[in-house]
N, C-alpha and C positions, 0 to 999 in steps of 0.2 A: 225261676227257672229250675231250681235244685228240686222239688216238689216232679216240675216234668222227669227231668234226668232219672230220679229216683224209681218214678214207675217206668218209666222206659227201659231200665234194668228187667226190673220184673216179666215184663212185656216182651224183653228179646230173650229170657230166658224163655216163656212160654212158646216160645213163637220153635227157638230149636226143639226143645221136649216136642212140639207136636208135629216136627220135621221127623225125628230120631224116628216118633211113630209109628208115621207113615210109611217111612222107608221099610220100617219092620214089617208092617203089613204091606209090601209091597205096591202103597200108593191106595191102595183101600181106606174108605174116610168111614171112620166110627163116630162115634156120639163126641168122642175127647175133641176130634176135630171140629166138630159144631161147636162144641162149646169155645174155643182157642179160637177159631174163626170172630165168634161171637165179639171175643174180648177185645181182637183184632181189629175190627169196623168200628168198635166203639174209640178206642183210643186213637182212629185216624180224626173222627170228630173233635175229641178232648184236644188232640195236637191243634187242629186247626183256630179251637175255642186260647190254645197259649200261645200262640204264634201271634195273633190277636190282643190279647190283652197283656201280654206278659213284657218285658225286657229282655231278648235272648240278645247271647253274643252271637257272635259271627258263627262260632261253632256249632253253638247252638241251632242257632236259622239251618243250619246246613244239616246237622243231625235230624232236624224236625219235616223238612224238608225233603231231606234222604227218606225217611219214612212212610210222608205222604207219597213220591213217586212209587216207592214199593208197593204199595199196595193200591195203587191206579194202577201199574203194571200189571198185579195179579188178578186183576179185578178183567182187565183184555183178558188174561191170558183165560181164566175162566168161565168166559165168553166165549172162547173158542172153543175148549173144551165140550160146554155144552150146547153149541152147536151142533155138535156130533150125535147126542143122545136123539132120538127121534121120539120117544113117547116121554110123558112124567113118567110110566112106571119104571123104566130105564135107570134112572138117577142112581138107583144104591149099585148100578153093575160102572159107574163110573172108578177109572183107576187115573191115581192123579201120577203124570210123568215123571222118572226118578230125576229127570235135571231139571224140575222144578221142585221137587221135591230136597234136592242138596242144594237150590239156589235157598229155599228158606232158611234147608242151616246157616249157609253162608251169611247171609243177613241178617237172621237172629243173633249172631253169634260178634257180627261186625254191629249193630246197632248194641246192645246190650257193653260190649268194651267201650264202645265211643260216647254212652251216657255215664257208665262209669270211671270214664278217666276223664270225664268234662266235668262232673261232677267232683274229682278230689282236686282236679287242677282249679274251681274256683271257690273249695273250701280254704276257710282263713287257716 
């Protein structure tokens, strides 16, 4: 589990950095986002693959868990979104919502403390 927790640091760091972004460019998605996105769908998988194989505490199920529902969340919520778009060439004039935009910091910022204080509360 310390292995998960570790990158889930990482992970809710990137996850606010490409909130902070966003909001910079007022909800405008660059290249950073693609790639942060990228990192983001893969580690829903990695979660599922430790949730799986792994021994998490109670804490843990619950952090990993918190995770996966984030991003089944956002994964509607961008559904939604681009429902709105009418053609593919549309996509780059998409602006992502600023209260989804400050839900990610929120969450990056709450996921990211809550592997890190799971992680020194089950160091020896």
């Amino acid at each position: 589990m310390a292995t998960y927790l570790l990158i889930g640091i990482v992970v809710g760091i990137i996850q606010v950095i490409d909130s902070v972004l966003l909001l910079r460019s007022s909800g405008k998605i660059d290249k950073y986002s693609g790639t942060t996105s990228l990192i983001e769908f893969s580690w829903f998988f990695a979660t599922i693959y430790y949730l799986l194989n792994y021994d998490f505490t109670l804490i843990g199920q619950i952090i990993a868990v918190g995770y996966l529902s984030y991003n089944i969340t956002g994964w509607i919520a961008a559904g939604k979104i681009m429902s709105q778009v009418d053609t593919i060439d549309n996509v780059d004039s998409i602006i992502i919502p600023k209260s989804f935009v400050k839900a990610g910091i929120v969450f990056g910022s709450v996921y990211c403390l809550a592997c890190y204080f799971t992680l020194n509360a089950n160091s020896p």
